[in-house]
N, C-alpha and C positions, 0 to 999 in steps of 0.2 A: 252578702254572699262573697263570699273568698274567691280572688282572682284563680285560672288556670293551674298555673305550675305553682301558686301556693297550695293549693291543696294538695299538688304533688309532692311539695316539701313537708308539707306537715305531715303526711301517711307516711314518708320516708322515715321522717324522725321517730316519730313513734314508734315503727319496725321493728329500728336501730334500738330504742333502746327497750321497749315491751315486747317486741315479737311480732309477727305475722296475723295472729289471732286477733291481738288487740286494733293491727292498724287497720284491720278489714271493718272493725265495728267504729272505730274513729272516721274510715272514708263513707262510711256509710252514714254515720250522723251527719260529717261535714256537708255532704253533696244532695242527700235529700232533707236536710232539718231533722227538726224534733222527733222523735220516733218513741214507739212503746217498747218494750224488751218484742211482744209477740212479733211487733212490724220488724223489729233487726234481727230475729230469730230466721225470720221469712226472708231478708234483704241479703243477709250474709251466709245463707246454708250453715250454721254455727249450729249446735244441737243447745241446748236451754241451757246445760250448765256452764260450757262452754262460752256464751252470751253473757251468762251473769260474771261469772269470772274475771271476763274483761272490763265489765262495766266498773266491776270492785275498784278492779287498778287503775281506770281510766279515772272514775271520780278519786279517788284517794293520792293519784298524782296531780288532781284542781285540772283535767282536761278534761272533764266531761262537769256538766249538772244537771243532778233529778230534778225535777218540780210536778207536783200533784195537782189538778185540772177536773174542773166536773165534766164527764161527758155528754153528749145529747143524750137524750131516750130514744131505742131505735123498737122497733118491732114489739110496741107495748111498752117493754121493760121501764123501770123508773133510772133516773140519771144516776150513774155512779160516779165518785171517785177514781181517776186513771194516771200511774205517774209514767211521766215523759222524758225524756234524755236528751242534752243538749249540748254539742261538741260546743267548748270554748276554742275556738281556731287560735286567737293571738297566745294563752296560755300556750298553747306545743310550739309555738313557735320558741316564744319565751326559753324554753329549755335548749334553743345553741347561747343564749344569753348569759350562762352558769358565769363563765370565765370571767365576764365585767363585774357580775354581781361580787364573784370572789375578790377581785382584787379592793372592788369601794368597802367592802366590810374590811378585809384586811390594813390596807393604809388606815381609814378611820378608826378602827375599834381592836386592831391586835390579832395575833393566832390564835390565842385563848378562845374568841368570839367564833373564829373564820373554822375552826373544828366544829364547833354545834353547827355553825353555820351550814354547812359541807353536810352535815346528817341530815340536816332538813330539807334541804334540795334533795339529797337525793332518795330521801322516805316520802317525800309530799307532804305529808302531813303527819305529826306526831304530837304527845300530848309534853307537859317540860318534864314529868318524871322520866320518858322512855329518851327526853335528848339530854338529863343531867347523866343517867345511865350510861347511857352512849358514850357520855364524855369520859365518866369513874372509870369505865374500863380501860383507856389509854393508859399509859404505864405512867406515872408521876404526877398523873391528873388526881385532884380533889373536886369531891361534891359540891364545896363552898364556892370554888373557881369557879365552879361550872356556871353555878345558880349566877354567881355576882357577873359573868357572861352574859347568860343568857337576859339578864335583867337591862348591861346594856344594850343589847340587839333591840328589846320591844322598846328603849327612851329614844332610842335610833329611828325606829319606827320602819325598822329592818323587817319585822316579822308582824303579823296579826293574826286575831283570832278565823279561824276557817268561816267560810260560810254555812246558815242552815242546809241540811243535807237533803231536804225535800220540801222546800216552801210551798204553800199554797195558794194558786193563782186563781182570784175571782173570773168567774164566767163575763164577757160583755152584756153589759145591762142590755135588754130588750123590750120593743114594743110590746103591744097586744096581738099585732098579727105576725110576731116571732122574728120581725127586722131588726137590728141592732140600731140602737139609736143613737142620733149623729149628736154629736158635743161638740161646744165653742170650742175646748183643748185639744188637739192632735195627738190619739194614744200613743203612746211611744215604741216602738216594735217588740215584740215577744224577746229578744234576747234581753234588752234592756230591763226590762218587766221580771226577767223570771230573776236576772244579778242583784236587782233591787230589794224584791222581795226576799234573796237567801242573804244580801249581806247585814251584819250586825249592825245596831246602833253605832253611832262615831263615837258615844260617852262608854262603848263597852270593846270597843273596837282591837283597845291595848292596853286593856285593865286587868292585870297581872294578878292581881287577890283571888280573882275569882276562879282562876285556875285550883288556887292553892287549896281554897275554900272546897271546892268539891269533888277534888283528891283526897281530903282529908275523908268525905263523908262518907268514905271506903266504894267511891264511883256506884251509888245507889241507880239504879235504873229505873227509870220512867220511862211511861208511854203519853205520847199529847196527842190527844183528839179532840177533834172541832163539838162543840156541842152541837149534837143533832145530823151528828153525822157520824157516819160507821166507813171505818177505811177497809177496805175490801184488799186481799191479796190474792184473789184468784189467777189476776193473770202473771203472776209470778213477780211482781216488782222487786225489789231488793228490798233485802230488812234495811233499814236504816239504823243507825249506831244510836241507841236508846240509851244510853250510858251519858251522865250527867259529866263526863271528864270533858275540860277543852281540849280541840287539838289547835295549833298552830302550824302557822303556814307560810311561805315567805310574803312578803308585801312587796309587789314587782310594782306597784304604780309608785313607790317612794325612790325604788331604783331608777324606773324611767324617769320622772322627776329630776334626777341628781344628770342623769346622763343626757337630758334635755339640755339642763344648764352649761355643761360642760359643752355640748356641740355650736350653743349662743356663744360662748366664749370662746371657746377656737375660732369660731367665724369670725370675730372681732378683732382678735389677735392677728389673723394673716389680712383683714381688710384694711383696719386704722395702724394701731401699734398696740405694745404688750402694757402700755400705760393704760390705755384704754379699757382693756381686757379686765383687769387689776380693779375698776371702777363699775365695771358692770359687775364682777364676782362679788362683789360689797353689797350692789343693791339686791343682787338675787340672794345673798347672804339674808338681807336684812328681810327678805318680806317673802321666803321661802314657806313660815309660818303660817302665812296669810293667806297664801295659793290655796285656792277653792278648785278644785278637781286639777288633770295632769296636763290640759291642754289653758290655762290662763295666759290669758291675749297681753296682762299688761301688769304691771308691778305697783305696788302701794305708791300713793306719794309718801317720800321717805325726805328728811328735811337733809342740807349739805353736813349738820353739824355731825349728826348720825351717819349719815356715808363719809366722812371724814374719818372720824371716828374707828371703821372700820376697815376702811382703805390703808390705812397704817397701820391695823394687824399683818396684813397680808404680806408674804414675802416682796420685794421691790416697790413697797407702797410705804415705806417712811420717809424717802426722800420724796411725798409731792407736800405741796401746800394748797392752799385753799383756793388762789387762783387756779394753780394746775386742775386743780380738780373740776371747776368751774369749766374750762375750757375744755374738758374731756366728756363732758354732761353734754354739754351742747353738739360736741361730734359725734355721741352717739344719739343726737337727736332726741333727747327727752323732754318731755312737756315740762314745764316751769310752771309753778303754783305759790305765789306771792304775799303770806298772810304778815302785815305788819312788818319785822325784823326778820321774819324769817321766812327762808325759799325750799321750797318741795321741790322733790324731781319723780319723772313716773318716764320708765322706760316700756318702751311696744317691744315687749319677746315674740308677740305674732309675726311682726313684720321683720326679723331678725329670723326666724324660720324659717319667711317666704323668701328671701334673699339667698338663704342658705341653699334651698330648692332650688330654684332659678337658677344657682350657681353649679347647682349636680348637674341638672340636664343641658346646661348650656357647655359643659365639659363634658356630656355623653353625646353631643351635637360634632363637636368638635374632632374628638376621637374619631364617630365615625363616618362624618360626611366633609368634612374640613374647616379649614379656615372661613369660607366662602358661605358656607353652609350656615356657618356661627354668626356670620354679622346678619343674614338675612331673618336667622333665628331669635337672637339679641334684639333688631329692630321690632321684630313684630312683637316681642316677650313687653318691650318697653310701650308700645304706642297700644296694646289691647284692645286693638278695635280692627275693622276690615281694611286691610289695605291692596289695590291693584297690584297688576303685573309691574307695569311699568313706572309706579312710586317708591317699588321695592327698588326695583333695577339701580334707577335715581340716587335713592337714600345710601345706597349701600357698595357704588362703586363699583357694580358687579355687572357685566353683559348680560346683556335683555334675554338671549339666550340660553345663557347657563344657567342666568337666576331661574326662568321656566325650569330644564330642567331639573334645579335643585329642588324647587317648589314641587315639582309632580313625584321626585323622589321623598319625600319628608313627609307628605300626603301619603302616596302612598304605604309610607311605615305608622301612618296615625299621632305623626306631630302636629299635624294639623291640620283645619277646617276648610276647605274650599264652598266659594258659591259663585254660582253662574247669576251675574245679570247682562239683560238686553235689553237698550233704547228701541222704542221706536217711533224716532224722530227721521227727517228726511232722508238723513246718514246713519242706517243702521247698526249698531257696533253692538260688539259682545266681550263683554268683563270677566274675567275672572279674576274674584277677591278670595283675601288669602287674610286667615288670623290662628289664632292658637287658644284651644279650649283646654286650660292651662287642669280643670276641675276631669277631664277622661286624660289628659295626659298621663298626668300621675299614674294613674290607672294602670295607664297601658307602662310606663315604666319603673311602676312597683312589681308588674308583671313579670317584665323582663331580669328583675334583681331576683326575684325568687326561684327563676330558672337560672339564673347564676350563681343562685347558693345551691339549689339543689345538684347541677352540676359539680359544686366545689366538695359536695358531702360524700357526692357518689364515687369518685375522683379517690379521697382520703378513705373511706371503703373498701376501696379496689387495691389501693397501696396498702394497705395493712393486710388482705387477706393474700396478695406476691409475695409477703412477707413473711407472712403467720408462724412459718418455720422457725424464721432466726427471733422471733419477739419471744418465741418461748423457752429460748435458748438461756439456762445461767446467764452469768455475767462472764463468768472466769471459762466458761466453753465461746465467748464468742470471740474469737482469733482468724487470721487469715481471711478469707473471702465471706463467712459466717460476720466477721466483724463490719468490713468492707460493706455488705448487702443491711444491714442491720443502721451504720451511719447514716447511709443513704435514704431509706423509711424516713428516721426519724428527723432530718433533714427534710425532707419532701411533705410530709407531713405538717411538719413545726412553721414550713410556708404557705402551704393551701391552709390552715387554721389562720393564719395570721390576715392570708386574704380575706375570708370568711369572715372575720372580724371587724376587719375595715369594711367588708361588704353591706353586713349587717346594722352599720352605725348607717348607711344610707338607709337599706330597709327602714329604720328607725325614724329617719328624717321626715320618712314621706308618711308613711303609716302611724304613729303614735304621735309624734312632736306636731 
């Protein structure tokens, strides 16, 4: 379930850029789950065409997914067929993400690419004849550009084939007297289950022919039904795209990926030095390939001669040598793996995250309760267990008084955990221990960024529509106080997006890395 003011930011976004209609059927999936069109028909006072409508835009922007479910038998009738609607939360978020994703396709792959690219964000999904198209129309653009573009976006692994548009989800097995029956494996939750089920094979995932192959066969349309089963559309579900064409879609787990690696490396860079930095982008260079989903705790052993190797591609990586290198492995802590002649290195990017983490909230500690606040927070961040009033006081230099109050202030805001214990021994005494439940922290200050972006959207909002006069203004009409009010927007503007930005890269830290 999606924190408070995330949902707030993500009905915002939506708004902004689908409209009012759409964001009522996005908050309505988000906050009560799965729904059928009749239940958000009923949830949103939307009238049926209006419902479908948005659902169109919602899936065809990758913010929503259908999935088809057999339902009970109620009142006799025998079980049918029912398909269900499932907001993707992190997808809408995904879309203040545009500007990052532009700029890594642009440095890596050219303007050439970062135009298709640009269409496809902002179509959701398209198939490659409607984005070589896209491209032919530009003035000086050619078809052959486009295709040899777009061809390298999917080696990039920039873009992927969309998901099935209505997978079909098995009912949970059941007893004989209609209980669901308990299994060794722990079902994995409904969201999981239904992205599983719509997304493609890995071997079909970014396979380029097969577009081509069935553009060719003039987009023959088919219908697939289960054997032994009849799909029912009485209650209005959406046609589903029956047309044999691919579409393509951005691939945001290969962005966060990249911007993963990129935030390990900055941290490295301001903790050790830029040499450092240089020797970790080698190893995540090297075993980048090898990363089995977006959250990979730790990196291939990779031998020195191969991060060698690649450590003097990199800019300010051909003055090291082999010892330097040596010496920069072990500062960043890497495990050693010793076969014969030759030595492996394996770096923890999990704990290079958690460091990362530790280091936002112990600079949102800082910021807002002080110095004082920060060594009492740091101590306990580091010792992760219960510690007293007065070991706190002790460890940390800090009067036994103020540490209390700081302590009931930081509780009070949900930094941390208090518990009462009492002896009772001849000398009765009463404890209060103090630690940090590092797992609802987060929580509560992934929370609070989300209402800090959503503040910063509402903010650039507000400044665009004071404006709206002078933005629609020629160029060669803005003069005088017209030009005056016009610098100022796009000034005010160009800094709340910039905060936004940096904001977001925490958002990121906590929530996806």
């Amino acid at each position: 379930m999606a924190s408070p003011y995330g949902i707030q930011l993500a009905v915002h976004i939506i708004s902004s850029f689908y409209g009012d209609l759409c964001s009522k059927v996005c908050e309505c999936l988000i906050r009560r789950g799965t729904q059928s069109l009749a239940q958000i028909i009923r949830f949103t006072d939307l009238n049926r065409e209006n419902a479908i409508n948005c659902l169109r835009v919602l899936i065809h922007q990758n913010c929503v997914q259908a999935f088809t479910i057999q339902q009970d038998a109620v009142f006799g009738e025998a079980p049918r067929m029912v398909t269900q609607y499932m907001a993707l939360f992190d997808n809408v978020i995904h879309k203040l993400r545009a500007p990052k994703f532009y700029e890594i396709v642009s440095e890596e792959l050219g303007k050439d690419c970062l135009v298709i690219f640009q269409g496809l964000v902002q179509h959701g999904r398209l198939s490659v004849n409607d984005m070589i198209a896209g491209y032919s129309d530009i003035e000086g653009s050619s078809e052959n550009v486009g295709r040899e573009s777009f061809t390298k976006l999917v080696n990039a692994r920039f873009v992927e084939h969309c998901p099935a548009p209505d997978p079909h989800l098995e009912p949970p097995v059941v007893d004989e007297k209609g209980k669901k029956k308990k299994t060794q494996v722990e079902e994995p939750p409904l969201d999981q289950r239904v992205l599983a089920a719509a997304a493609p094979m890995e071997s079909m995932r970014f396979f380029l022919e097969m577009d081509d192959h069935s553009e060719e066969k003039g987009n023959e349309t088919t219908t697939s039904v289960r054997s032994g089963q009849k799909r029912k559309q009485d209650e209005g579900e959406l046609d589903a795209d029956k047309k044999k064409e691919v579409l393509w879609r951005v691939n945001v787990e290969e962005f966060l990926r990249r911007l993963r690696h990129k935030a390990c490396i900055a941290h490295v860079k301001s903790k050790i030095n830029e040499e450092a930095a240089i020797v970790l982008s080698a190893m995540l260079e090297l075993s980048k390939q090898s990363e089995s989903g977006l959250k990979a705790e730790k990196s291939d052993y990779l031998s020195i001669n191969a991060i060698y190797d690649e450590v003097i591609k990199k800019e300010g990586g051909l003055g090291m040598d082999f010892e330097r290198v040596r010496s920069l492995l072990d500062q960043l802590g890497c495990e050693t793996l010793s076969t014969g002649m030759d030595e492996s290195y394996c770096i923890d990017i999990k704990e290079i995250i958690e460091l990362s983490q530790n280091e936002e909230v112990e600079s949102l500690v800082m910021r807002r309760y002080g110095p004082e606040a920060y060594r009492i927070y740091r101590l306990l961040s580091k010792a992760g267990r219960l510690m007293e009033t007065e070991k706190i006081s002790d460890s940390t230099f800090v009067e036994k008084k103020a540490t209390i109050a700081i302590l009931y202030k930081l509780w009070k805001d949900d930094f941390l955990q208090m518990e009462h214990v009492k002896t009772t021994t001849a000398k009765q005494s009463d404890f209060r221990l103090w630690r940090i439940n590092k797992e609802q922290l987060q929580k509560q200050v992934l929370n609070e960024m989300y209402h800090a972006a959503l503040n910063l959207k509402l903010r650039i909002a507000h400044e665009k529509d004071q404006a709206k006069e002078v933005i629609k203004l020629p160029k060669d009409k803005l003069v005088g106080e017209s030009n005056t009010k016009y610098v100022r927007w796009a000034n005010v503007t160009r800094i709340l997006e910039s905060c936004l930005m940096d904001l977001d890269d925490a958002i990121m830290l906590f929530h996806h890395f």
